[in-house]
C-alpha angles and dihedrals in degrees: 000000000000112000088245091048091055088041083055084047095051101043094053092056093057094051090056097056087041092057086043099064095033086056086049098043086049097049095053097042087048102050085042090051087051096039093042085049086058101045103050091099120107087234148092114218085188110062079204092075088072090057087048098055087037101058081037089056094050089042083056097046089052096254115126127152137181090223136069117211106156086096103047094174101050131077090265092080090067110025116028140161126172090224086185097060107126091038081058099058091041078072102053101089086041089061087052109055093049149008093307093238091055085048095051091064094038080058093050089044090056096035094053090039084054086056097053090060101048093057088050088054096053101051082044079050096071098021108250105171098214090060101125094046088049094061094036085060094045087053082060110051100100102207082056109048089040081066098037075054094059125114102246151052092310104111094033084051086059094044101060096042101058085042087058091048087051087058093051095050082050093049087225089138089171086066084037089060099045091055096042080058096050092043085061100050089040103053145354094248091080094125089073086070094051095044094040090056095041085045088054102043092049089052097045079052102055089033090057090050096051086050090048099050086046089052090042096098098042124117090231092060092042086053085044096053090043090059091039098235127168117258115235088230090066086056088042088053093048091052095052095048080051096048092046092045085048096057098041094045086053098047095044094047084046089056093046106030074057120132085214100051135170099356079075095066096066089036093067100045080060103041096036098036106012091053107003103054112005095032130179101237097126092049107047131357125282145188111289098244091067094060119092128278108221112229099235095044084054095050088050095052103048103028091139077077098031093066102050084031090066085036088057096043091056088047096052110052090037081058111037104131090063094049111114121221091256092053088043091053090045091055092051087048095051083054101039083049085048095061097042087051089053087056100044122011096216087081096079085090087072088028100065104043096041081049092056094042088050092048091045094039095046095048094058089061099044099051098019119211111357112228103194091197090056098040087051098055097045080052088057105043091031118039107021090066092052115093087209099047092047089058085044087057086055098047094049087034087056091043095053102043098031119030087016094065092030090058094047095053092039087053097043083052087052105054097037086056090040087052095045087057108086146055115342120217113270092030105150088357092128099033079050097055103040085059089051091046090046105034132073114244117273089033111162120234124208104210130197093225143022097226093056083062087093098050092044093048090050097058095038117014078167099086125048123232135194112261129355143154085036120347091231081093092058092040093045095052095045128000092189092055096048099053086045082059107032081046097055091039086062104040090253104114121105129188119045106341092184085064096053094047101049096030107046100023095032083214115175099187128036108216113186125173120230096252098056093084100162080056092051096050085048103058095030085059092065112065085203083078105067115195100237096167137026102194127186083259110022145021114240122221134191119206116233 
């Protein structure tokens, strides 16, 4: 090789790393920008952001319990797991840094920003050249990136899934069983790791043996079978049972060598099938996210997915043969994603971005490498002499510099409007701390609603109060107590309210929000119950 030739070589290689980190870099300023952009209102639109900074906060300050007892009636005060711990702990240097709710966005900012990036570098993994736009079409899917904009273990969650998933493709199933571990003590999904590995290694399985059947008559595997060499499907098969022990080993260690075990146990069962799966939304009412998304409404609302996504679909089965067992798994997982989302719409979180890999990773194996010269040439000597494709230029033209763009805007005005609608920072904060300043520890606060728990718990984790974090938990340790809550809390009670309230919640202070009007009526009309504090959100009551 000629000395310019090796200068060219080199060169060329450097431009590629080069290319390489600048892709990276660009990936992660521009989904911090976006996030950052989201989150600059002074607003949660999670209450549950308030729980988060809250255990964080305590974390910080060197108090850390195995118990929960801020929710005495409810099944936490007897099994209870802080799913989130790791997450928690994530936040810690966030709350110190700053005022911990500030932290906690500038937390949400780096960790979706971190997820970005991780979906860029799987798609990089495996060298789909689309990658970047790939990433640059999940940032602007708007049901996606409101919940990437939550305050809470949504986008690391992510993260480490899809990291997991990344190991098992690898077949490092070291690296597969760490993370198994760390996806346990960081957040109660950690059965999508467990069911996407064991997903994967049963179709590379069954995608190895039709192969196999297919290769049965070659001359290659009769040569093979006369030197008794090992088949590369028998290594394969050893790497598949690994990877799937290696899941279900790290998951199973991260549930025992638990500080909350095994409380957590029982937890789960109520967080993952109680709520998760069986759920009680026809019974009693529930957060938002757990109720249906209808199909048509999905397919609506995230229609920058919905169109490549039917692209890909035809592709791939047209092309089936040509399909590769990590585009296979992906496509199980899209579908598995579909029908929880279905189910609950909170799901859209996993649905959107296992949509796109699907769409990226199948396409690559549809159309193999894309060479943009080629495919020019064939544009210019097939298709613009074509009276048809012509009209189909226009059509695609129109979409992508026209409703493109329009979806887009119309989406970004959306979600900014949808995260500035919540809970603003300081809600409840000087009810909360009255009640701190004038209550014995312990007291116990009768709320007008479940979702204002976290709030509440924020400003004074001193007191104890009736149903927080869903109110399943309330409604699973004591039915009767639920409705006498959920009754007063709607106007609805009748009888002697003051001896609901003392006797069977033992409260010791009455806190309603302003817009519960029918509650207010209720308890004003008992003299037992004395207005103490009139605060910018709540009344305050003392019970007599």
């Amino acid at each position: 090789m000629s000395k310019s030739t090796s200068f060219r070589a080199s060169l060329a290689r450097q431009y590629r790393l080069h290319q390489g980190w600048l892709g990276y870099l660009t990936v992660f300023v521009i989904a911090f920008v976006l996030f950052a952009n989201f989150q600059h209102v002074a607003v949660f639109a999670d209450p549950d952001s308030y729980y988060h900074a809250g255990m964080a906060v305590q974390m910080r300050d060197g108090h850390f319990s195995t118990s929960f007892t801020a929710l005495p009636y409810t099944t936490l005060a007897h099994s209870y797991a802080d799913q989130h711990f790791l997450y928690h702990l994530l936040l810690v240097p966030f709350t110190a840094i700053a005022d911990p709710l500030i932290g906690l966005k500038l937390a949400t900012i780096a960790f979706g920003a971190l997820m970005a990036l991780t979906f860029y570098w799987f798609l990089r993994r495996w060298n789909v050249q689309w990658a970047f736009a790939a990433t640059m079409l999940l940032l602007m899917v708007n049901p996606f990136t409101f919940r990437m904009n939550l305050a809470k273990a949504s986008s690391l969650s992510l993260t480490l899934l899809i990291l997991g998933i990344a190991a098992a493709f690898s077949y490092r199933y070291w690296l597969l069983g760490f993370l198994s571990f760390a996806y346990v003590w960081f957040y109660g999904g950690f059965p999508l790791l467990v069911l996407s590995v064991i997903l994967f290694a049963v179709v590379s399985a069954l995608h190895r043996r039709i192969m196999k059947r297919q290769d049965s008559n070659t001359l290659l595997h009769k040569i093979r079978s006369l030197l008794g060499r090992p088949f590369r499907h028998q290594r394969i098969r050893r790497l598949n049972l690994r990877i799937a022990v290696a899941v279900i080993v790290g998951t199973t260690v991260g549930l025992i060598a638990n500080p909350f075990f095994p409380s957590n146990i029982r937890f789960y069962f109520d967080q993952l099938v109680r709520i998760g799966i069986m759920n009680y939304q026809h019974v009693i009412g529930v957060g938002g996210e757990w109720y249906p998304y209808h199909f048509i409404d999905l397919v609506a609302n995230t229609v920058l997915v919905s169109i490549p996504l039917v692209i890909a679909l035809v592709l791939f089965f047209l092309f089936l043969k040509r399909q590769s067992t990590r585009s296979i798994t992906l496509f199980f997982l899209w579908l598995f994603f579909l029908v929880l989302t279905l189910k609950s719409r909170r799901y859209v979180e996993y649905y959107v971005p296992f949509s796109m890999l699907f769409v990226a990773m199948s396409l690559k194996d549809s159309v193999g490498e894309f060479n943009w010269k080629d495919a020019w040439r064939s544009f210019k000597t097939d298709f613009l002499g074509n009276f048809w494709a012509r009209i189909g230029i226009v059509a695609v033209a129109t979409y992508c510099l026209i409703l493109l763009p329009t979806i887009v805007v119309r989406d970004y005005v959306s979600e900014k409007k949808d995260l500035a609608n919540g809970f603003p920072i300081g809600m409840f904060q000087q009810e909360s701390r009255w009640i701190k300043d004038h209550g014995a520890p312990g007291s116990i606060v009768f709320h007008s609603d479940w979702d204002e728990f976290p709030v509440l718990f924020y400003y004074n984790s001193s007191s104890r109060y009736i149903a927080g974090l869903d109110p399943t938990f309330l409604y699973l340790q004591d039915k009767d107590r639920y409705y006498q809550w959920v009754n007063i809390t709607l106007g609805k009670a009748t009888g002697d309210i003051y001896a609901t309230v003392r006797g069977s919640f033992n409260a010791d202070f009455v806190i309603v929000a302003h817009d519960h009007i029918v509650m207010e009526s209720l308890i004003q009309s008992d003299q037992r119950f004395a207005l103490a504090f009139t605060g910018p959100d709540a009344n305050v009551y003392t019970v007599q």
